[in-house]
DRENPA-3360 file (N, C-alpha, C; in nm, 2 decimals, always signed):
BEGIN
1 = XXXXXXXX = +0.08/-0.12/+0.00/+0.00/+0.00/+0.00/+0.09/+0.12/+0.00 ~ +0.01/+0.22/-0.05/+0.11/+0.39/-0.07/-0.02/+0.45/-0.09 ~ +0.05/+0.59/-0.03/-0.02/+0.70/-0.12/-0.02/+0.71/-0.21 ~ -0.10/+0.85/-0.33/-0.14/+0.89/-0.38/-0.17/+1.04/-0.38 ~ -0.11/+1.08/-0.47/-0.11/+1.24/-0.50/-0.26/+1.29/-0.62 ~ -0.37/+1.32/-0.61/-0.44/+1.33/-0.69/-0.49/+1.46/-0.73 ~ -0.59/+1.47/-0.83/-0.59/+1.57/-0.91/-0.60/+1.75/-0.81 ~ -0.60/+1.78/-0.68/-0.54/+1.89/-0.63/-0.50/+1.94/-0.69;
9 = XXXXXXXX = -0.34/+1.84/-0.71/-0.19/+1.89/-0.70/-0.20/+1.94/-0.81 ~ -0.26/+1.87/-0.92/-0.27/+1.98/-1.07/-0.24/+2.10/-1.09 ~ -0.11/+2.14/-1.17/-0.08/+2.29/-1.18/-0.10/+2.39/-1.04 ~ -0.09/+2.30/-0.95/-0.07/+2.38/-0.79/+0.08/+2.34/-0.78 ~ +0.13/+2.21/-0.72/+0.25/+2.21/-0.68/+0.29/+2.24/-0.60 ~ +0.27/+2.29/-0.44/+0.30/+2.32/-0.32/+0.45/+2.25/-0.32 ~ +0.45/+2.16/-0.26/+0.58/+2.09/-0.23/+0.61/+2.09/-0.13 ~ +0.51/+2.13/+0.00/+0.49/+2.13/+0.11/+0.52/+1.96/+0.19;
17 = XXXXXXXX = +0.46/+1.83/+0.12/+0.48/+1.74/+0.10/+0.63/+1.69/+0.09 ~ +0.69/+1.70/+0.00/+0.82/+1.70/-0.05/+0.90/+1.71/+0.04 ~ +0.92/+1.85/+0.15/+0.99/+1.92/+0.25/+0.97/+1.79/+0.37 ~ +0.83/+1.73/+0.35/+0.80/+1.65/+0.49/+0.84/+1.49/+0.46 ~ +0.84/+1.46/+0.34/+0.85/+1.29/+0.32/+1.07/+1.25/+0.34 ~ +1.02/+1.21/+0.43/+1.18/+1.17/+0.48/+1.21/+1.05/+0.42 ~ +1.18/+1.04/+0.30/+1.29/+0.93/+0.23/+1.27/+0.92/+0.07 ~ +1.22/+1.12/+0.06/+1.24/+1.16/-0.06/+1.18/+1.03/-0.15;
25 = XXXXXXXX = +1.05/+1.03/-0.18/+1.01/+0.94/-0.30/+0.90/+1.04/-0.34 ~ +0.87/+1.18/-0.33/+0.75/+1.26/-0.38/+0.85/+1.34/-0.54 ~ +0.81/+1.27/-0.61/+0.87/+1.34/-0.77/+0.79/+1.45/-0.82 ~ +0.86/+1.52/-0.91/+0.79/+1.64/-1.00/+0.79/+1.62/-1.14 ~ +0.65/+1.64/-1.17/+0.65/+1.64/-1.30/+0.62/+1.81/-1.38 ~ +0.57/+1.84/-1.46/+0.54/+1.93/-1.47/+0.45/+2.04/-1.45 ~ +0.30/+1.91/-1.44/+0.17/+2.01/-1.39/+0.16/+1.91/-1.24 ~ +0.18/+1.84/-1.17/+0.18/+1.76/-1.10/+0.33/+1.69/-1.02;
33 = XXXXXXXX = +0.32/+1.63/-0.88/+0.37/+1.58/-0.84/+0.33/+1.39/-0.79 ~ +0.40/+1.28/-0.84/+0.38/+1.17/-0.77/+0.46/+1.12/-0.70 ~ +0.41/+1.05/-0.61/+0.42/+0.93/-0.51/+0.50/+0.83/-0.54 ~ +0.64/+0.73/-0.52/+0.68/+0.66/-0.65/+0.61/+0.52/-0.55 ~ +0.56/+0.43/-0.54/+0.51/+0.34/-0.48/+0.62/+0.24/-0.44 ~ +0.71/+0.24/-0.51/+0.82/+0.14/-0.47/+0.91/+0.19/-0.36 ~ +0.93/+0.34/-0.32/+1.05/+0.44/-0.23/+0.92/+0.45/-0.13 ~ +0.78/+0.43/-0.12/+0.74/+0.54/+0.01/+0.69/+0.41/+0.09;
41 = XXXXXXXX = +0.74/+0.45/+0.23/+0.73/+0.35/+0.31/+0.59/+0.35/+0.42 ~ +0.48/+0.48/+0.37/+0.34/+0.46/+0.42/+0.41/+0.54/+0.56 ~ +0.46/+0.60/+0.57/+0.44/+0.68/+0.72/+0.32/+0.77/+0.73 ~ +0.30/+0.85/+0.59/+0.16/+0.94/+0.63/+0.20/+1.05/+0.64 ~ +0.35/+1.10/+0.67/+0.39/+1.22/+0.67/+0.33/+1.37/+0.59 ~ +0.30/+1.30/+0.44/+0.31/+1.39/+0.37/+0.17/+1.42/+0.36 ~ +0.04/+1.35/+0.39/-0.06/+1.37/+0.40/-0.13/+1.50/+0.46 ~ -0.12/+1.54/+0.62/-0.16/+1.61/+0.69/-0.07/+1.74/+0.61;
49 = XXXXXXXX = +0.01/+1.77/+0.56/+0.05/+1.93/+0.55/+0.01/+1.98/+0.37 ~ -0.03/+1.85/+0.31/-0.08/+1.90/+0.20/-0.16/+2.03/+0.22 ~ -0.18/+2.12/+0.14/-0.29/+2.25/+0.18/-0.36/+2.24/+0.05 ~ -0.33/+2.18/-0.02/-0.46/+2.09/-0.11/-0.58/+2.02/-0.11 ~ -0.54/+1.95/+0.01/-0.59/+1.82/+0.02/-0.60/+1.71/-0.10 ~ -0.44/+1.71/-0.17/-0.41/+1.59/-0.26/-0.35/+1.49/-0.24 ~ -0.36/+1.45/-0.10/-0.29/+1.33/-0.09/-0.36/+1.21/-0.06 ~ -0.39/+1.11/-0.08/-0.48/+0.98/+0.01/-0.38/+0.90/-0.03;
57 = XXXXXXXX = -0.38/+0.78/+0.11/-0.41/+0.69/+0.10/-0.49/+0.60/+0.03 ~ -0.40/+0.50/-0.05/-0.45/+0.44/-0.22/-0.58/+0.36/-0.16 ~ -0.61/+0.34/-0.07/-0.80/+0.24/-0.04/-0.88/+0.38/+0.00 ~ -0.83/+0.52/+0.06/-0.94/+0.63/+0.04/-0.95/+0.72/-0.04 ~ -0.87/+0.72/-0.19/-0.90/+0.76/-0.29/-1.03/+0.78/-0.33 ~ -1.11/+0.91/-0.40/-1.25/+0.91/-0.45/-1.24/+0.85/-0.56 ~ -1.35/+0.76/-0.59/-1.37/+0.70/-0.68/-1.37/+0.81/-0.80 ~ -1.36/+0.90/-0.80/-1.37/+1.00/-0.93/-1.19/+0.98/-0.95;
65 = XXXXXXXX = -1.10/+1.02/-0.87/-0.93/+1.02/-0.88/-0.92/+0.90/-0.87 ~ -0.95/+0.73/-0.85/-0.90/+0.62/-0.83/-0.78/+0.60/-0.93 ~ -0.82/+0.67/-1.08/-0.71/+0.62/-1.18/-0.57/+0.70/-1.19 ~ -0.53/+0.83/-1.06/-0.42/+0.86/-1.03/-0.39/+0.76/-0.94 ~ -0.39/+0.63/-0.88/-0.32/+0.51/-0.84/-0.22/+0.47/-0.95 ~ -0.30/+0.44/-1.06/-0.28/+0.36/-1.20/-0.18/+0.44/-1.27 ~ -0.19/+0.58/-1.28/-0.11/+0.68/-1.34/-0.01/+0.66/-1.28 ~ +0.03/+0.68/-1.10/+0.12/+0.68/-1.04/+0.23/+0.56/-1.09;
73 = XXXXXXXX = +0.16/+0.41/-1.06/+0.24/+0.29/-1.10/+0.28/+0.28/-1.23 ~ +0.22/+0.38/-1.34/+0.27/+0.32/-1.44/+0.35/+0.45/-1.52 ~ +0.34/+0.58/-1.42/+0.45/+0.69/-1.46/+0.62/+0.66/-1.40 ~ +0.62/+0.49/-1.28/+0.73/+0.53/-1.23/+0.78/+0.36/-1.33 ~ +0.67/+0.29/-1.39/+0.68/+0.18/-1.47/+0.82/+0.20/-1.60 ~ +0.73/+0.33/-1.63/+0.81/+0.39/-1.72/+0.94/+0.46/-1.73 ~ +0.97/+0.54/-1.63/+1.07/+0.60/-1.54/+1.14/+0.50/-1.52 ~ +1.13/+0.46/-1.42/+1.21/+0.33/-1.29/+1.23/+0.42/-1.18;
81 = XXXXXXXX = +1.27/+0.38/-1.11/+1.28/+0.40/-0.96/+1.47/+0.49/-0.95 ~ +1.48/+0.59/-0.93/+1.58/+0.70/-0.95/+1.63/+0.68/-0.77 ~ +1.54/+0.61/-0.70/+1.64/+0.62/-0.56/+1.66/+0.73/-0.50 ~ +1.57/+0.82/-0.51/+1.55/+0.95/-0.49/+1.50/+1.06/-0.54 ~ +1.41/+1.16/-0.54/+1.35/+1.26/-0.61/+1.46/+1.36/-0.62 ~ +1.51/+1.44/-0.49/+1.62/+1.54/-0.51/+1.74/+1.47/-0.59 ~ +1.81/+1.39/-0.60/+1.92/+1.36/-0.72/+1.84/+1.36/-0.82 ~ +1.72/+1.36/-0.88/+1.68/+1.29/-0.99/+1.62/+1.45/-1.04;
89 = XXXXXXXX = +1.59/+1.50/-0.94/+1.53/+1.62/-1.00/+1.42/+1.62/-1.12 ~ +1.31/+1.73/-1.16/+1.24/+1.73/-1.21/+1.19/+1.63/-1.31 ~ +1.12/+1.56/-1.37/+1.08/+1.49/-1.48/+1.03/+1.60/-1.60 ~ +1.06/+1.56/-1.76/+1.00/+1.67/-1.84/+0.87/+1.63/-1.89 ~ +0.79/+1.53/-1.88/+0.68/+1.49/-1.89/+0.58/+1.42/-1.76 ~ +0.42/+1.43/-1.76/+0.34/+1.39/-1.68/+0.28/+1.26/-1.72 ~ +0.23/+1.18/-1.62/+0.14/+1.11/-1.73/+0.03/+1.14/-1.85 ~ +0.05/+1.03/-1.91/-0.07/+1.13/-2.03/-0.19/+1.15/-2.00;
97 = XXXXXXXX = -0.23/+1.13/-1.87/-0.40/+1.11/-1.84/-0.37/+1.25/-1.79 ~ -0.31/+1.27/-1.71/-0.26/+1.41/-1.63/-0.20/+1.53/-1.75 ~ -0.12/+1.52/-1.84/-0.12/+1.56/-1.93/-0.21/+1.64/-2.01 ~ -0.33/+1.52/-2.04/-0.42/+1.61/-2.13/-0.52/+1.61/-1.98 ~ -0.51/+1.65/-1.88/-0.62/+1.76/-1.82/-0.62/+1.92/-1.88 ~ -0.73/+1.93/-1.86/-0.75/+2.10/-1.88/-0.66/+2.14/-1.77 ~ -0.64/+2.27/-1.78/-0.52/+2.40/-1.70/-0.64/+2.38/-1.57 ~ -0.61/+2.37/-1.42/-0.68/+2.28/-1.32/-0.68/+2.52/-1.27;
105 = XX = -0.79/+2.51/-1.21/-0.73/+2.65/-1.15/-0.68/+2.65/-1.00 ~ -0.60/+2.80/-0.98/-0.59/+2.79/-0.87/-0.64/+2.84/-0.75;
% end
């Protein structure tokens, strides 16, 4: 089990999260940030300081975001696992479901 970063984060980006997850697995994408599932070890850290409210836990996901789960596993499918967000720094693409969202406001 892992979090999940869901449609919030969209063209927000806080990174409020980032600052709090102590073993660095919250990545950047462009309009969005994910979760990598294989680096986060479920502390919950990053949840409570979101000021989005875009983080869940992957079983309290709304059924409307359930398929930022699927995005998440299969953006880091593609990727691999970098062993760290800060070494790895930014990504130049999102997933494509995230991708072609409309501009999310803020």
């Amino acid at each position: 089990m892992t979090y999940v970063i869901a449609q919030p984060c969209v063209d927000v980006k806080d990174k409020a999260c980032v600052d709090e997850c102590p073993v660095d697995c919250i990545y950047e994408g462009p309009r969005n940030l994910y979760i990598n599932p294989s680096e986060c070890v479920d502390c919950g850290a990053c949840e409570p300081v979101c000021p989005v409210e875009a983080i869940f836990y992957e079983d309290d996901l709304p059924d409307d975001w359930a398929w930022y789960k699927d995005a998440s596993v299969e953006f880091f499918n593609e990727v691999g696992d970098a062993g760290g967000a800060q070494a790895q720094g930014p990504y130049d693409h999102d997933h494509p479901k995230v991708a072609a969202l409309p501009p999310q406001g803020k």
